[in-house]
Backbone as JSON Lines, residues from 0, in Angstrom:
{"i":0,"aa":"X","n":[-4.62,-10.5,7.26],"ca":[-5.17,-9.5,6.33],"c":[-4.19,-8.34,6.19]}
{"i":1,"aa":"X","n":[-3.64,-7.74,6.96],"ca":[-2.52,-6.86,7.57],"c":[-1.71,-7.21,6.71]}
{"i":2,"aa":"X","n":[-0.73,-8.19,6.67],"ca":[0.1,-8.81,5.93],"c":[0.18,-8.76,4.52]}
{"i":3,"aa":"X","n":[-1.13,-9.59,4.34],"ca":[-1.73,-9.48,2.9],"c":[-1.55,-8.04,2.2]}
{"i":4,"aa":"X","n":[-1.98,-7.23,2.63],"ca":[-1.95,-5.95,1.9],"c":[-0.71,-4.91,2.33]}
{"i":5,"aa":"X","n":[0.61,-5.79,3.01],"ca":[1.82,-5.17,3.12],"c":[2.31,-5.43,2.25]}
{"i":6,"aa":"X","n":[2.18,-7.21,2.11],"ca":[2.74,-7.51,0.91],"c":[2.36,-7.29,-0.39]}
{"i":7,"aa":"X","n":[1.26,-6.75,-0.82],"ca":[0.7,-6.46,-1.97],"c":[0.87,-4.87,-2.34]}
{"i":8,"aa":"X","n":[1.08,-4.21,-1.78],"ca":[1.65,-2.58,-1.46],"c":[3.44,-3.04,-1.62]}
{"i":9,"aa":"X","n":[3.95,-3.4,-1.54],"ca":[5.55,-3.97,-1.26],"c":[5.65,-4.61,-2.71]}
{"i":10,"aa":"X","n":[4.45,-5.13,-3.69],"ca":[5.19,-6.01,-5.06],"c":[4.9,-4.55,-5.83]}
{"i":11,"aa":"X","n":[4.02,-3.82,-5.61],"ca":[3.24,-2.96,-6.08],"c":[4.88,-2.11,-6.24]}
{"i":12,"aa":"X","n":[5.31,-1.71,-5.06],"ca":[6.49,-0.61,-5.38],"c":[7.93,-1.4,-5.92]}
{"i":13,"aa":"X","n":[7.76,-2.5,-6.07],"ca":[8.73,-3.17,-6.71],"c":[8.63,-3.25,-8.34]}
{"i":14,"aa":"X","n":[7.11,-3.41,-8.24],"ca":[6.74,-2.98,-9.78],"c":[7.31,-1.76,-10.53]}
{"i":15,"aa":"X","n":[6.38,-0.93,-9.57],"ca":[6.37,0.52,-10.63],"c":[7.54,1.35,-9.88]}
{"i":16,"aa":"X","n":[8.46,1.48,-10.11],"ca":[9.33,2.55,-9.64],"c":[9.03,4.08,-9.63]}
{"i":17,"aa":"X","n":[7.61,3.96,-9.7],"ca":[7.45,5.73,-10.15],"c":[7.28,6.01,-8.78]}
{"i":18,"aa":"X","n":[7.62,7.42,-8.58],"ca":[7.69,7.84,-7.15],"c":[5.94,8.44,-6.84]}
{"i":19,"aa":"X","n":[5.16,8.72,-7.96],"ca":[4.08,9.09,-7.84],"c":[3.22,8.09,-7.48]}
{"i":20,"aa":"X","n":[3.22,6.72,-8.2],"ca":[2.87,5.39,-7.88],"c":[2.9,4.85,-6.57]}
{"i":21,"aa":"X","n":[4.45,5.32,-5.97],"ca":[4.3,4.71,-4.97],"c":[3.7,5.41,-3.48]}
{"i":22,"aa":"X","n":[3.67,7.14,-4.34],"ca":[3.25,7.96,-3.13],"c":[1.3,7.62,-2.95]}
{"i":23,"aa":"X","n":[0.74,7.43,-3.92],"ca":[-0.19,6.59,-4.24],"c":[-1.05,5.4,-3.6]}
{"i":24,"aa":"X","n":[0.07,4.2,-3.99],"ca":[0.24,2.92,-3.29],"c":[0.09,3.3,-1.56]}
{"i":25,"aa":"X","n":[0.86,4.18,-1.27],"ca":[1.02,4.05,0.44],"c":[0.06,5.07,1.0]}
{"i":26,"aa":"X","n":[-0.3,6.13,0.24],"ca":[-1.7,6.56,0.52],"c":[-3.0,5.96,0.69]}
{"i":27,"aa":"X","n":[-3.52,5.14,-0.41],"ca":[-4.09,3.76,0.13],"c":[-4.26,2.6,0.67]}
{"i":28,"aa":"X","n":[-3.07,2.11,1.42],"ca":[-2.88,1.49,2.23],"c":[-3.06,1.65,3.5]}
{"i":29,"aa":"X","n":[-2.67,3.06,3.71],"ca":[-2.8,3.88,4.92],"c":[-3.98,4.1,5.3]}
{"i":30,"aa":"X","n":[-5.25,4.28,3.98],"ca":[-6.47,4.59,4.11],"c":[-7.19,3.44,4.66]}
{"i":31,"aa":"X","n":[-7.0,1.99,3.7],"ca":[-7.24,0.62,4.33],"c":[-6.6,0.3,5.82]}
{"i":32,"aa":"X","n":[-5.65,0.76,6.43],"ca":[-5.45,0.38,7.61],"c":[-6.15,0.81,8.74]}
{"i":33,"aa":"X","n":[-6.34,2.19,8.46],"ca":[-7.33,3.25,9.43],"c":[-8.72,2.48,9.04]}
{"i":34,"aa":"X","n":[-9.1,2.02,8.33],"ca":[-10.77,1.88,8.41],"c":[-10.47,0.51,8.71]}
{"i":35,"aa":"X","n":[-9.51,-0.54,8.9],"ca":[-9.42,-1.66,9.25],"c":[-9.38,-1.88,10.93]}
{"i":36,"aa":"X","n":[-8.49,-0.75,11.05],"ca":[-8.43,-0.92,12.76],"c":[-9.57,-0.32,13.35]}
{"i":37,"aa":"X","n":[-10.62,0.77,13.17],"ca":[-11.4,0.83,13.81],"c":[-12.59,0.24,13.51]}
C-alpha cells in the first residue's frame, strides 16, 4: 500500500512540474502516511 502511493505521488510529480502541485502532492501523501501508520 506504502509503495502504491509512492509510486503514484512520484508519476504525479513527473506529470505536473508545477512546484505548487508538487508541494501539494507531498502534503497529501504525508497526510495518508500519518493516518496509515497509526
Amino acid at each position: 500500500m506504502l509503495i502504491f502511493l509512492e509510486t503514484l505521488s512520484l508519476k504525479s510529480l513527473l506529470l505536473e512540474g508545477n512546484t505548487t502541485r508538487r508541494i501539494g502532492v507531498g502534503r497529501i501523501s504525508l497526510m495518508l502516511l500519518l493516518m496509515l501508520s497509526t
